[in-house]
C-alpha positions as CSV (number, residue, x, y, z in Angstrom):
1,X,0.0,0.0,0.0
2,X,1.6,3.4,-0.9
3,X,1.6,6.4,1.2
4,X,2.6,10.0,1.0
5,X,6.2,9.9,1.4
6,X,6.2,7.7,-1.5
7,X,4.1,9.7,-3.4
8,X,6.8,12.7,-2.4
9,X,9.6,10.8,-3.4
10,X,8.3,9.5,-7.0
11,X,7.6,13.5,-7.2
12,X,10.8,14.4,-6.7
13,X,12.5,11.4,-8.7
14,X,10.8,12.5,-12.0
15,X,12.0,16.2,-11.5
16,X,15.2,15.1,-11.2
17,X,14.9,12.5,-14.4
18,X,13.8,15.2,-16.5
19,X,16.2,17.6,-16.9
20,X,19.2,14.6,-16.9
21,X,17.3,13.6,-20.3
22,X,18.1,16.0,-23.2
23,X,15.0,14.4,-25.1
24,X,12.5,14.6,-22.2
25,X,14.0,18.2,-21.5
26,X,13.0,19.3,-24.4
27,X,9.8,17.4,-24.9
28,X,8.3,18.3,-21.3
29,X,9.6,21.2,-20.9
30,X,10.7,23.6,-23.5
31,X,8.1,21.9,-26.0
32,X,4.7,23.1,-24.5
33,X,5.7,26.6,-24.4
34,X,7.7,27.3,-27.6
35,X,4.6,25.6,-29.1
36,X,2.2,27.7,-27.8
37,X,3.6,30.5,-28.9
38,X,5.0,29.7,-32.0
39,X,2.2,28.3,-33.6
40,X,-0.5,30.5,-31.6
41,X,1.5,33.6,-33.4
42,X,0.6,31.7,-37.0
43,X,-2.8,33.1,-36.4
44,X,-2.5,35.9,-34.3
45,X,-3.8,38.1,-36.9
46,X,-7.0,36.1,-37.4
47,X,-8.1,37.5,-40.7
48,X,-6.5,37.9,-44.1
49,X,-7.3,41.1,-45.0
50,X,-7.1,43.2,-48.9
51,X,-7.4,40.0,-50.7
52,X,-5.9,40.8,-54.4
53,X,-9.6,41.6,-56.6
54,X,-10.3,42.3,-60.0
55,X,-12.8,43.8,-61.3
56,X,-14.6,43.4,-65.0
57,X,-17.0,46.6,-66.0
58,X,-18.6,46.7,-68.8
59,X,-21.3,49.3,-67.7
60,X,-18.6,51.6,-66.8
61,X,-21.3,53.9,-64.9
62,X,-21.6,56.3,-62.2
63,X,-23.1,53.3,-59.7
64,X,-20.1,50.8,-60.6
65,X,-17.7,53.2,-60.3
66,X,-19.1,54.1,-56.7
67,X,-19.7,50.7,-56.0
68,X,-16.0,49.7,-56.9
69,X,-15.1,52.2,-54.7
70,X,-16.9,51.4,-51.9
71,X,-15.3,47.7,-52.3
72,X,-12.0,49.0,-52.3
73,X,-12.4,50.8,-48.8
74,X,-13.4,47.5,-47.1
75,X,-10.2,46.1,-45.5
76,X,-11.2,42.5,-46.9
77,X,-10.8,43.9,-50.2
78,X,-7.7,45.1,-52.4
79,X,-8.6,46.0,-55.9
80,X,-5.8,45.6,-58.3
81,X,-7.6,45.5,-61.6
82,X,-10.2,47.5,-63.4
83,X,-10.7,46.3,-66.8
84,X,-13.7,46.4,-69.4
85,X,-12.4,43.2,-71.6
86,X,-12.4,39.9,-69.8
87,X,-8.8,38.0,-71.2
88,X,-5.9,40.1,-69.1
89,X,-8.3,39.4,-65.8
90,X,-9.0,35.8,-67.1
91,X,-5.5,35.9,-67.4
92,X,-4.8,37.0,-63.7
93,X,-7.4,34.7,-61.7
94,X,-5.6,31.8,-63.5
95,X,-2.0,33.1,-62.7
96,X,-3.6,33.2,-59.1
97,X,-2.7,36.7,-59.2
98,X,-6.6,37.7,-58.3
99,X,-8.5,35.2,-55.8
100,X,-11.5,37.0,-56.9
101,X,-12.8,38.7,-59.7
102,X,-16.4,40.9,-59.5
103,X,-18.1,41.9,-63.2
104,X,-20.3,44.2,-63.6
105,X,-22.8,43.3,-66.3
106,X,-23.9,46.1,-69.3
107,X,-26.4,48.4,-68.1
108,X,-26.5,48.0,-65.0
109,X,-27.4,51.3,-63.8
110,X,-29.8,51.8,-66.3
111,X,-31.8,48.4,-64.7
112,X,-31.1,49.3,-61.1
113,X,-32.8,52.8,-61.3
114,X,-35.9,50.6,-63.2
115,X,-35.9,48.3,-60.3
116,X,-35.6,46.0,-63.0
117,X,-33.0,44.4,-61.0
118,X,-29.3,43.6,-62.0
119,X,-26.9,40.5,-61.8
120,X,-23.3,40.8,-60.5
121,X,-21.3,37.4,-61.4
122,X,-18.4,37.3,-58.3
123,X,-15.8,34.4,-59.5
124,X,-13.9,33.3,-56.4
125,X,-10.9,31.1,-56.1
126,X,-12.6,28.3,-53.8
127,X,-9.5,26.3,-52.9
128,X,-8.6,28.8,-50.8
129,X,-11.9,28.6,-49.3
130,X,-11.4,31.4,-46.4
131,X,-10.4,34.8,-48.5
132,X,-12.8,33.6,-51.2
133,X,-15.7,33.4,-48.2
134,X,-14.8,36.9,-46.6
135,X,-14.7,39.1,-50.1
136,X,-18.0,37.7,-51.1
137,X,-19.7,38.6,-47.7
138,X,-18.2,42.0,-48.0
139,X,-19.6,42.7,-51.2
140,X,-22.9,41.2,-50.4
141,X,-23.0,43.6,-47.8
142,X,-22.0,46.8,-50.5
143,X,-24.4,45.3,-52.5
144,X,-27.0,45.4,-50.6
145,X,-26.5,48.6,-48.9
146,X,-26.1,49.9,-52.6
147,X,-29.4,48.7,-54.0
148,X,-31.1,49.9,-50.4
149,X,-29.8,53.5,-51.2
150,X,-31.2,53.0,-54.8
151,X,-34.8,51.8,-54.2
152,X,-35.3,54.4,-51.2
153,X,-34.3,57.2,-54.0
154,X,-36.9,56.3,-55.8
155,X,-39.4,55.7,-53.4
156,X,-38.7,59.7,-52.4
157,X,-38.8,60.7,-56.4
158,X,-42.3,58.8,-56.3
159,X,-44.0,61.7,-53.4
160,X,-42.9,59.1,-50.7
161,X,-41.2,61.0,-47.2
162,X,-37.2,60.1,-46.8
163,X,-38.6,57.7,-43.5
164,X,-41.7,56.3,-45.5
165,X,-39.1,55.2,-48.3
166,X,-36.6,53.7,-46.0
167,X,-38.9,51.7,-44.6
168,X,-40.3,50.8,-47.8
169,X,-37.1,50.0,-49.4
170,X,-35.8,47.7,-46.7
171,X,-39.1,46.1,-45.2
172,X,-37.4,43.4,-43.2
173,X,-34.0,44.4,-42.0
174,X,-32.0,42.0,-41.0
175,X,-29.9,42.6,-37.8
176,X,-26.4,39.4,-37.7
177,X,-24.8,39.2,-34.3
178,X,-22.3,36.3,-34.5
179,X,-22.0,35.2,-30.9
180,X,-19.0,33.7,-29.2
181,X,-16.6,33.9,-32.2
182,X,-18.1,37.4,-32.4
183,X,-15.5,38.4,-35.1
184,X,-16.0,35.4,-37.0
185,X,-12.1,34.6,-37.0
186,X,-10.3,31.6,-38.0
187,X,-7.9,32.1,-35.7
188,X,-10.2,32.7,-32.8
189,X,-11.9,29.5,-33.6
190,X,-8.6,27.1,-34.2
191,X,-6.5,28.5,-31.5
192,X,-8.4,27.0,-28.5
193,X,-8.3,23.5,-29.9
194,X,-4.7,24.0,-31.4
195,X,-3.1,24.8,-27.2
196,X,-5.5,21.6,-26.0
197,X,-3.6,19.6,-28.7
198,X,-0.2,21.3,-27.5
199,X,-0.6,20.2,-24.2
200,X,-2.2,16.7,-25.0
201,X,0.5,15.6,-27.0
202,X,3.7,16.8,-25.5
203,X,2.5,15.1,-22.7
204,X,1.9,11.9,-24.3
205,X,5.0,11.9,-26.4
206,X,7.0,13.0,-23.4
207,X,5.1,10.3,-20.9
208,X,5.4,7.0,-23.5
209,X,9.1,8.0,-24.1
210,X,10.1,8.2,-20.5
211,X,8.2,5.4,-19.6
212,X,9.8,3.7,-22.6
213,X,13.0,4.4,-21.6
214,X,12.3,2.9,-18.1
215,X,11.6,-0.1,-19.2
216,X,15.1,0.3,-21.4
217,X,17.4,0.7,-18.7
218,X,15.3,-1.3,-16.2
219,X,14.4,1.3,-13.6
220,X,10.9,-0.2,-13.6
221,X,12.0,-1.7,-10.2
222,X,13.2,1.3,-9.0
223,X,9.8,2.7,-9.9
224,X,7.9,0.2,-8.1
225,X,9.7,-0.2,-5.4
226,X,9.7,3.6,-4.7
227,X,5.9,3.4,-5.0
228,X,5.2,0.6,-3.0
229,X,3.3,-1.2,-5.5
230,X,2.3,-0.6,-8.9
231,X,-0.9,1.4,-8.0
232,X,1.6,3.8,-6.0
233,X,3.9,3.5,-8.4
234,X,1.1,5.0,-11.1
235,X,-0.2,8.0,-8.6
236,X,2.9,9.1,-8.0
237,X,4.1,9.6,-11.5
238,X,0.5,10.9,-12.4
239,X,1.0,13.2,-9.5
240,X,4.2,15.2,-11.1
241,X,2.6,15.6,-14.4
242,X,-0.5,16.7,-12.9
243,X,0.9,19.9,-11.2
244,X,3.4,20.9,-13.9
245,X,0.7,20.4,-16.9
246,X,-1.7,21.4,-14.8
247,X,0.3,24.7,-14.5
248,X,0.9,24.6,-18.3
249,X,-3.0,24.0,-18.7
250,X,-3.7,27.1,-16.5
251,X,-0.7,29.2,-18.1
252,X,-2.1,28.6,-22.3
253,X,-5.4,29.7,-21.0
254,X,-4.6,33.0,-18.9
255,X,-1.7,34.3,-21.5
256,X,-1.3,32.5,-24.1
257,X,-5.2,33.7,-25.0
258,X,-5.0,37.0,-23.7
259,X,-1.6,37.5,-26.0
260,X,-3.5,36.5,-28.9
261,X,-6.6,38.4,-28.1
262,X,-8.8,35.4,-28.2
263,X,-12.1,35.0,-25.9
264,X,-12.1,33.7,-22.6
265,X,-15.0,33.4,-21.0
266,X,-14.4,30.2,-18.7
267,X,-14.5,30.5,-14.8
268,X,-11.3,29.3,-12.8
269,X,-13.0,26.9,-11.2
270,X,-14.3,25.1,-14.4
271,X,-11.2,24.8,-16.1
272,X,-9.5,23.7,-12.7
273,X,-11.8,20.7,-13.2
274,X,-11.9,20.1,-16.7
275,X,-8.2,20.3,-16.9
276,X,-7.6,17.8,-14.0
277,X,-10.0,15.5,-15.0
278,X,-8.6,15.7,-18.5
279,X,-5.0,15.0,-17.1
280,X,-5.9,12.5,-15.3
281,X,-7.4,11.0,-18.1
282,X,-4.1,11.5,-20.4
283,X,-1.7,10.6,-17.8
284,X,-2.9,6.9,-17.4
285,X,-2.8,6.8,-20.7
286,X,0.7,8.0,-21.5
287,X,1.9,5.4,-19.4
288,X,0.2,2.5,-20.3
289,X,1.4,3.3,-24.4
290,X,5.3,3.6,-23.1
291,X,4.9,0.3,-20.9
292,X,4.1,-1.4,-24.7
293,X,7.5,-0.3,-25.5
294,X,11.2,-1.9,-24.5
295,X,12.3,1.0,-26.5
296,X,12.3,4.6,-26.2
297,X,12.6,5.6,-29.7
298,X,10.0,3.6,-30.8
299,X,7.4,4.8,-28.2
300,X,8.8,8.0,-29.6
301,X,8.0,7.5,-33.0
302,X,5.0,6.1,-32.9
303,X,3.8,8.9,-30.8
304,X,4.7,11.5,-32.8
305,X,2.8,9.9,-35.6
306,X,-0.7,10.3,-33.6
307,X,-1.1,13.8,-33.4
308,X,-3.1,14.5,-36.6
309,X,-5.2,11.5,-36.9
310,X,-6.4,12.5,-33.2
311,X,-6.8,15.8,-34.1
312,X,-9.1,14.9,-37.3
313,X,-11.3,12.6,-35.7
314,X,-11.5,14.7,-32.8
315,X,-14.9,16.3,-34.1
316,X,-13.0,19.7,-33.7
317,X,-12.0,20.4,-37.4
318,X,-14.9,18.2,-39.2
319,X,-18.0,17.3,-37.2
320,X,-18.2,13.8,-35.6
321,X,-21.6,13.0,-36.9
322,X,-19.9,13.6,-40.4
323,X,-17.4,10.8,-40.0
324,X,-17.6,7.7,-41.4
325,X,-19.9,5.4,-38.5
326,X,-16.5,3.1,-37.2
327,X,-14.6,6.7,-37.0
328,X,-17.1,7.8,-34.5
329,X,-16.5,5.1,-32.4
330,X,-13.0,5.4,-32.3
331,X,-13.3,9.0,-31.6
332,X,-15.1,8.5,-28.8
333,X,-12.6,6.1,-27.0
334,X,-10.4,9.3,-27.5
335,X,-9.8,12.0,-24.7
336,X,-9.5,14.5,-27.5
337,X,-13.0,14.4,-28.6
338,X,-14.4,15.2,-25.3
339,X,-12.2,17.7,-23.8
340,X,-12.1,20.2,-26.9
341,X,-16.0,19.7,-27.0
342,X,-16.4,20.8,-23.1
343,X,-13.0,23.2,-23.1
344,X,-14.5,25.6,-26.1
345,X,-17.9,25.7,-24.5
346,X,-16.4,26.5,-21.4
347,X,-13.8,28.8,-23.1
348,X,-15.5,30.3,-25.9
349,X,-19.4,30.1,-24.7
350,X,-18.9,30.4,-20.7
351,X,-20.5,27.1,-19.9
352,X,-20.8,26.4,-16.2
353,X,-19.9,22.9,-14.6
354,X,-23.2,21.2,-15.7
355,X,-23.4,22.5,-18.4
356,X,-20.3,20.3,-19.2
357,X,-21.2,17.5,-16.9
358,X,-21.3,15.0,-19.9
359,X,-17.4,15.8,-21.6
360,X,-16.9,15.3,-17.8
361,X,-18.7,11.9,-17.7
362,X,-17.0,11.1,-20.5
363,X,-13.5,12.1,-19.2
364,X,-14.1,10.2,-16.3
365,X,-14.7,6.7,-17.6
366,X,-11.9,7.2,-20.5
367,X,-10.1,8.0,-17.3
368,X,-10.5,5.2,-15.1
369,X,-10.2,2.8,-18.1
370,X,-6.6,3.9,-19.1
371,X,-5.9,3.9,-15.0
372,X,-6.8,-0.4,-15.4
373,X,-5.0,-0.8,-18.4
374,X,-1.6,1.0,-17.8
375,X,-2.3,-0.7,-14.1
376,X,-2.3,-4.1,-15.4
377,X,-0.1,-3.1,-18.2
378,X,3.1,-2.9,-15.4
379,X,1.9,-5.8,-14.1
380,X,2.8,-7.8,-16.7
381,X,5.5,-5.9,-17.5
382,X,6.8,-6.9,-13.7
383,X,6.0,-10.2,-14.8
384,X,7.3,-10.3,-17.8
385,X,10.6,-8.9,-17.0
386,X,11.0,-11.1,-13.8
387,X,10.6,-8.2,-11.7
């Protein structure tokens, strides 16, 4: 049966492992946090703003022109081109020198001031699905603000009052408040799930390879013994890397966000649980994938190789009721899923404790089944290396 002085000592004995190993050093250690950072800074700017336009007129009238100038002054929106033939901007968009050419159809001024109505072809450069998405809501916005303007105009020309023709000329106004992701920013929405991933697989690389390596210069019987068992040898290993990723947990969320100006709306005390349910749930697990290793390099490897495919079935980038039926399953008997599910509501929406109760759930049983397996898992390791 362990007690606390073991649990101390198995504390102490993993600080001093760490920085004696180059590779955990850096892994543990320097890893979480250069991360962060580094690729947290990739999309610290959020949007990408004067996206390279061209622009095809052939009405060449006193409402494109405006209009093209009211499309320039949008930040989303750089106009390089103004042309009234179609080849040189054909010639562009297929260069990729334009992701997004606008043209203005032959009297079109003539049909807007008929309320005969008008059609604006926008061409947009959908493999880069992002600028293509942002200059065509920025136009529809012009364009609708534009055709507003015109209706009310004549409206007033018709013996109607400047109110009377408003009203009349935008009946149903429509009022769009994003919430949450307020700004509707990429970076805003990947940056949350990109620190979880951080922290989740440092620790899992760095756990499997030390472990690993344990079991490669046979200190496993050091480790037991020290822990009094293998239950105490597993709490007090867990116990280390719950109060320094614990602290990394705690750090991501109070700097790392404020630094790149993303929301936080999550109470201390949630994200105290979720994190330590979440580590607990990780930790188990690190462990029990390095004790199916005699070597650290391979743990290593085939570590570093899982941080995508958990990322992609995750639910986070692509739904997980759009994955195939056997990929939801698997996702599931994941960590990932359920803590990037609970940690953005909690981050992004403010969701209390309950409102999270079922990621928690979740968390919990992953938990206590990775605490069995990497239990039994050193077990037979003992066993197996006549320990």
């Amino acid at each position: 049966m362990f007690k606390g002085n073991s649990v101390i000592s198995l504390f102490l004995r993993e600080a001093r492992r760490i920085p004696s190993d180059h590779s955990l050093l850096l892994t543990l250690l320097i890893a979480p946090l250069l991360y962060a950072f580094f690729y947290g800074s990739i999309y610290i700017n959020k949007f990408e703003e004067e996206v390279a336009t061209a622009i095809i007129d052939y009405d060449d009238s006193e409402l494109t022109r405006q209009l093209i100038f009211d499309l320039n002054a949008t930040p989303q929106i750089d106009i390089i081109a103004v042309q009234h033939r179609e080849e040189y901007i054909d010639h562009l968009f297929n260069n990729g020198d334009v992701q997004v050419v606008i043209q203005f159809a032959k009297e079109t001024e003539k049909d807007v001031k008929l309320l005969k109505g008008t059609t604006v072809l926008i061409k947009s450069n959908a493999s880069r699905f992002l600028p293509a998405n942002d200059v065509v809501q920025a136009a529809a916005t012009i364009f609708t603000i534009a055709g507003v303007g015109v209706r009310m105009e004549y409206y007033k020309a018709t013996g109607h009052y400047q109110d009377v023709a408003l009203q009349m000329a935008n009946p149903a106004e429509i009022v769009y408040k994003p919430l949450f992701n307020r700004n509707l920013a990429y970076g805003d929405f990947l940056i949350p799930g990109l620190l979880v991933l951080i922290l989740q697989q440092t620790l899992l690389i760095g756990l499997a390879e030390g472990t690993a390596r344990e079991r490669q210069k046979g200190t496993i019987t050091e480790w037991v013994k020290i822990g009094r068992g293998s239950f105490g040898a597993l709490v007090g290993k867990t116990s280390f890397y719950l109060v320094l990723f614990g602290s990394y947990a705690m750090f991501f969320h109070m700097v790392n966000l404020h630094v790149l100006d993303v929301a936080n709306q999550a109470s201390t005390s949630t994200l105290l649980v979720l994190f330590t349910v979440f580590l607990a749930c990780i930790i188990p697990m690190g462990i029990w994938i390095g004790l199916l290793f005699k070597k650290e390099l391979l743990a290593m490897q085939v570590m570093a190789f899982s941080s995508y495919p958990l990322f992609l079935i995750s639910g986070y980038s692509w739904p997980q009721s759009a994955l195939p039926g056997w990929l939801q399953v698997v996702s599931n008997l994941v960590p990932t899923t359920p803590m990037l599910d609970a940690y953005v509501k909690a981050s992004e929406l403010g969701a209390s404790l309950g409102t999270i109760l079922p990621q928690l759930m979740h968390l919990s049983i992953l938990g206590i089944a990775f605490w069995a397996l990497a239990y039994f898992q050193l077990e037979k390791v003992k066993k197996a290396d006549n320990l």
